[in-house]
N, CA, C and O atoms as a Tinker XYZ file with bonds, in Angstrom:
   216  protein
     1  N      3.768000   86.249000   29.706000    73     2
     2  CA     3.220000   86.545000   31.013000    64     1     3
     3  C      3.832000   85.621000   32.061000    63     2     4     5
     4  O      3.853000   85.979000   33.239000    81     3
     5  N      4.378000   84.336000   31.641000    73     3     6
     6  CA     4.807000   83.426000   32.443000    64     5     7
     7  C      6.228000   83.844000   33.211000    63     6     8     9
     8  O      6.683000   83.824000   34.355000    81     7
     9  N      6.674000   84.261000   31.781000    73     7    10
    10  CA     7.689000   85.331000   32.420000    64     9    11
    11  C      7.893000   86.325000   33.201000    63    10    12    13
    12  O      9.047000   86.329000   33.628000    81    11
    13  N      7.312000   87.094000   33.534000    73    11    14
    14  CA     6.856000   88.247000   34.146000    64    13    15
    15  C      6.765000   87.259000   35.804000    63    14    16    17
    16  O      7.330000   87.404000   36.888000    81    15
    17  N      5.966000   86.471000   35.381000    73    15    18
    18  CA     5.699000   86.133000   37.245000    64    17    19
    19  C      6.780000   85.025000   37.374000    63    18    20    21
    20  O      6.505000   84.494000   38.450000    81    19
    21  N      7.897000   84.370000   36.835000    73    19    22
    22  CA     9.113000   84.360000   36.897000    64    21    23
    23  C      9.987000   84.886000   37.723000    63    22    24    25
    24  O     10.542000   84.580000   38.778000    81    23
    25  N      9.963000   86.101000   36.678000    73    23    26
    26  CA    10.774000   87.692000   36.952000    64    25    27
    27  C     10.345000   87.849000   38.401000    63    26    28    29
    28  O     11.145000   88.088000   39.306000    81    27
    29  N      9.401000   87.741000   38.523000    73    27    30
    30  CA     8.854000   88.560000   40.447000    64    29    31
    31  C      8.942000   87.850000   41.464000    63    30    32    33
    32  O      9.114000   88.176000   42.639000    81    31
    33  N      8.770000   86.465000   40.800000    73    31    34
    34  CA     8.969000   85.580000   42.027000    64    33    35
    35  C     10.586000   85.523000   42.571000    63    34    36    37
    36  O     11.006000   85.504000   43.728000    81    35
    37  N     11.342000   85.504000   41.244000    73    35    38
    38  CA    12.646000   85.822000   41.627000    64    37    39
    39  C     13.881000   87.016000   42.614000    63    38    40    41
    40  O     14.959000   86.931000   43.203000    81    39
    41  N     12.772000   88.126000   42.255000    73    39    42
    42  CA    12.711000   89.222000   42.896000    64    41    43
    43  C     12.449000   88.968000   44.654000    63    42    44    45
    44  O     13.033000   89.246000   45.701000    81    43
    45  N     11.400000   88.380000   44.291000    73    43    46
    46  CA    10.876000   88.257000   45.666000    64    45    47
    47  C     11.932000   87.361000   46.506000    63    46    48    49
    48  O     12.435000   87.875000   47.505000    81    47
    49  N     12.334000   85.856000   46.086000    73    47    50
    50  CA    13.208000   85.506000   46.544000    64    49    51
    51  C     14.785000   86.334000   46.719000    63    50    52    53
    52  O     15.635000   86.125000   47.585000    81    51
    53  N     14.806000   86.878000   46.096000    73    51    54
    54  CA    16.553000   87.777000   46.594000    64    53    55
    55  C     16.086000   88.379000   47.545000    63    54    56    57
    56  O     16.503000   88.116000   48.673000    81    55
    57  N     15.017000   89.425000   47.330000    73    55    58
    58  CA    14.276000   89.852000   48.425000    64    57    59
    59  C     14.038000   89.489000   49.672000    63    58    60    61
    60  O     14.207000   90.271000   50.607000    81    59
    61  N     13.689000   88.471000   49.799000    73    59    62
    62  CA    13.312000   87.730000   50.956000    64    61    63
    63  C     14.816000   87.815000   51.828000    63    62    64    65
    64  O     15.001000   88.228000   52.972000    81    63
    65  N     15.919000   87.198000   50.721000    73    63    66
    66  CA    16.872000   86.377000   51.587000    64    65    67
    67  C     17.858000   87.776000   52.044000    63    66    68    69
    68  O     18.682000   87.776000   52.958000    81    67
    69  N     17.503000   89.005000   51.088000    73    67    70
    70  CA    18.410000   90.259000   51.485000    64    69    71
    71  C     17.629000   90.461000   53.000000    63    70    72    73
    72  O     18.317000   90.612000   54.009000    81    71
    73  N     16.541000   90.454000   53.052000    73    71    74
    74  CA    15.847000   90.695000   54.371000    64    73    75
    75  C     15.204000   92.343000   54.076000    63    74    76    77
    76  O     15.454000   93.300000   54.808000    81    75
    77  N     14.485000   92.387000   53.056000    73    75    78
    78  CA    13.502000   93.046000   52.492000    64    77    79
    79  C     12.108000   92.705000   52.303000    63    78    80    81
    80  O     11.572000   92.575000   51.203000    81    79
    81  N     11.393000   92.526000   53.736000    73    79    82
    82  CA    10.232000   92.297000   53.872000    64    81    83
    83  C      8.979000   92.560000   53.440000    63    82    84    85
    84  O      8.101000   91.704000   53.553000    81    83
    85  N      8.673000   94.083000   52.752000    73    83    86
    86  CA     7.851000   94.451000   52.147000    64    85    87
    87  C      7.903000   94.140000   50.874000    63    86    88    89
    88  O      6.959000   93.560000   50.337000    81    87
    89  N      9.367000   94.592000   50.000000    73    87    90
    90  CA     9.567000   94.154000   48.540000    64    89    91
    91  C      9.155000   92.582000   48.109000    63    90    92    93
    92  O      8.501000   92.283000   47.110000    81    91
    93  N      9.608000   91.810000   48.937000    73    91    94
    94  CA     9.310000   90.306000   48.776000    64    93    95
    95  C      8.082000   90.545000   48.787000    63    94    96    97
    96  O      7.573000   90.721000   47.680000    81    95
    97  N      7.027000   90.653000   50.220000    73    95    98
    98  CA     5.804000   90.202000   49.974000    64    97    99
    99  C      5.181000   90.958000   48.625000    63    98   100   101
   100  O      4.197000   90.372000   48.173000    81    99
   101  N      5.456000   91.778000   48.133000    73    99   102
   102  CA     4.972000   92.329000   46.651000    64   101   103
   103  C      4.866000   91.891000   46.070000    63   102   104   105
   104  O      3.810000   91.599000   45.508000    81   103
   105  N      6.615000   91.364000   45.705000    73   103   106
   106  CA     7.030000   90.890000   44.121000    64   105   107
   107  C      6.041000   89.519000   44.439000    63   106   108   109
   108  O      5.078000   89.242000   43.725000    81   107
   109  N      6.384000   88.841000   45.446000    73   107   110
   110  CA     5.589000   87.545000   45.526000    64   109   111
   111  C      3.997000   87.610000   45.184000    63   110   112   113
   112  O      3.638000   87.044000   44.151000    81   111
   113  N      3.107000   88.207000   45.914000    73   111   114
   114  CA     1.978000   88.318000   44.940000    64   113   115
   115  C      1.610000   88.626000   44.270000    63   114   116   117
   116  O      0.534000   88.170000   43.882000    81   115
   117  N      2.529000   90.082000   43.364000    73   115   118
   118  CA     2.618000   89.778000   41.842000    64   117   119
   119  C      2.717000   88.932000   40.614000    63   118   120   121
   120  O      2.281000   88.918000   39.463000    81   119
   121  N      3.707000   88.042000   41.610000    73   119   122
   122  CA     4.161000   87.231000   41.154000    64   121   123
   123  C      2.789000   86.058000   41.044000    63   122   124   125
   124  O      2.470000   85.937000   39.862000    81   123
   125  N      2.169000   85.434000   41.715000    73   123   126
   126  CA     0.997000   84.575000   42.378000    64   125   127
   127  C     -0.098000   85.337000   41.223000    63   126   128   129
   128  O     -0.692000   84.697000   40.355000    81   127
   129  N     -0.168000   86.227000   41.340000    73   127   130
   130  CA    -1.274000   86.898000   40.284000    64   129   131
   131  C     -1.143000   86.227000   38.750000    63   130   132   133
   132  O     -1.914000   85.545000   38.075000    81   131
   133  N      0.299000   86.785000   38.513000    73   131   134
   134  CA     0.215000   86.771000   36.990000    64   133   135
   135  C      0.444000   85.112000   36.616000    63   134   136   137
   136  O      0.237000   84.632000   35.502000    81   135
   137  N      0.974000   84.267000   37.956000    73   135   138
   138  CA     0.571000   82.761000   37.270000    64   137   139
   139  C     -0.161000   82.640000   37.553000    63   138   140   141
   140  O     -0.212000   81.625000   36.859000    81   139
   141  N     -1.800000   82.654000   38.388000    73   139   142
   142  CA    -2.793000   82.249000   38.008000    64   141   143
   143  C     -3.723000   82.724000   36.639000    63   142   144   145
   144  O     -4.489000   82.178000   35.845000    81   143
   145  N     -3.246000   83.880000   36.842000    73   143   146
   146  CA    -3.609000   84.615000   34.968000    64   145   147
   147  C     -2.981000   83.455000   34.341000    63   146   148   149
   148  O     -3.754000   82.510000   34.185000    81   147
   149  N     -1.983000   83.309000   34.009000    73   147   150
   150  CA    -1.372000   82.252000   33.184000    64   149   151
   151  C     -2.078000   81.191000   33.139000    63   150   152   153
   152  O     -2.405000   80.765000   32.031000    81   151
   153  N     -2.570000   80.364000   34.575000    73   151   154
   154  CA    -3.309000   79.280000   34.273000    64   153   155
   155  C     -4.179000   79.535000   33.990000    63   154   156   157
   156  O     -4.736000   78.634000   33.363000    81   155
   157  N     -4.963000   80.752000   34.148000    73   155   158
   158  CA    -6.520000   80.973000   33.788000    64   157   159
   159  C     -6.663000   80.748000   31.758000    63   158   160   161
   160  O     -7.488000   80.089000   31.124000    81   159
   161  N     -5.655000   81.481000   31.325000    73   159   162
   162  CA    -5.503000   81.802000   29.837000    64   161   163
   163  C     -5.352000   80.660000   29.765000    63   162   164   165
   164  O     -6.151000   80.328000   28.889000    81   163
   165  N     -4.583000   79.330000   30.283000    73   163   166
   166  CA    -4.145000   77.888000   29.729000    64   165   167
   167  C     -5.245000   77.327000   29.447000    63   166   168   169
   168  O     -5.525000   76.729000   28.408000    81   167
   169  N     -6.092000   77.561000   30.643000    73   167   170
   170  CA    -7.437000   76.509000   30.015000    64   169   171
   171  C     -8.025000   76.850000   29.688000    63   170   172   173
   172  O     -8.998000   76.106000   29.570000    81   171
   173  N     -8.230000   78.453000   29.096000    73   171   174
   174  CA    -9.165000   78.802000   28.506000    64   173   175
   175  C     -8.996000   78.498000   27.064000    63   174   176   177
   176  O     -9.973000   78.202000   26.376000    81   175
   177  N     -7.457000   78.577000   26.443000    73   175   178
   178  CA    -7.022000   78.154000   25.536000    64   177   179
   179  C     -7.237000   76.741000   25.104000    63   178   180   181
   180  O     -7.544000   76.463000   23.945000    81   179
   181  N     -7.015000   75.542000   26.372000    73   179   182
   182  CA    -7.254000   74.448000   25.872000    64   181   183
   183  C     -8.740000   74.186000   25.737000    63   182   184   185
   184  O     -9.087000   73.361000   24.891000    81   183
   185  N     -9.748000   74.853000   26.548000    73   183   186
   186  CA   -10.973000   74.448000   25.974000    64   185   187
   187  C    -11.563000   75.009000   24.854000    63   186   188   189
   188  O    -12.572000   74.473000   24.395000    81   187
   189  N    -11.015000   76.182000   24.248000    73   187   190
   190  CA   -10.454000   76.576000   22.871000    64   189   191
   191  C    -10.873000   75.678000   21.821000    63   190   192   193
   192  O    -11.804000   75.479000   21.040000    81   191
   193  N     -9.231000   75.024000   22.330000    73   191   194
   194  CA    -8.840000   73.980000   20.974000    64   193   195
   195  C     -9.837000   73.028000   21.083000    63   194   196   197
   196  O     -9.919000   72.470000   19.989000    81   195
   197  N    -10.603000   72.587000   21.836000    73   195   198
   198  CA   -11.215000   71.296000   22.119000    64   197   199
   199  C    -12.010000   71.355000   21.460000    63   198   200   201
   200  O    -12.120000   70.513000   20.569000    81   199
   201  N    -13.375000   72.897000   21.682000    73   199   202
   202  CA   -14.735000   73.129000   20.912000    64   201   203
   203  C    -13.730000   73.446000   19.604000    63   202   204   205
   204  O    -13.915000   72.655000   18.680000    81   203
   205  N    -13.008000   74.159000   19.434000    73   203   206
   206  CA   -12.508000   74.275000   17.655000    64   205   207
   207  C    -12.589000   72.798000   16.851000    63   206   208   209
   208  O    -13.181000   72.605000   15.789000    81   207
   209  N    -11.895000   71.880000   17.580000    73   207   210
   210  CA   -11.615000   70.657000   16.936000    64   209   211
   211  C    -13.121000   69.728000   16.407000    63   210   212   213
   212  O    -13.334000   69.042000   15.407000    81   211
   213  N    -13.879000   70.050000   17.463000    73   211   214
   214  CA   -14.985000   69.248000   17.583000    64   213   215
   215  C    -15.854000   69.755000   16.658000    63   214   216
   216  O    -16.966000   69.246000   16.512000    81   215
């Protein structure tokens, strides 16, 4: 998934600099989405491991 919002943010930047105003703002909060998903899953994972361990 980290990848994915990678992928878009990258998008978004060519985007941006081609001077494709709508595509950028897309890919970019696609992009913004799927890493806060990412961080959301991180700590859900690490508080996971924490109650597992304990």
């Amino acid at each position: 998934m980290l990848y994915y919002a990678l992928v878009f943010l990258v998008i978004a930047l060519i985007a941006g600099v081609l001077g494709f105003g709508g595509i950028a703002g897309a890919s970019a909060g696609i992009a913004q989405i799927l890493f806060f998903l990412f961080l959301a899953f991180l700590i859900i994972s690490l508080i996971a491991g924490v109650i597992k361990r304990a």
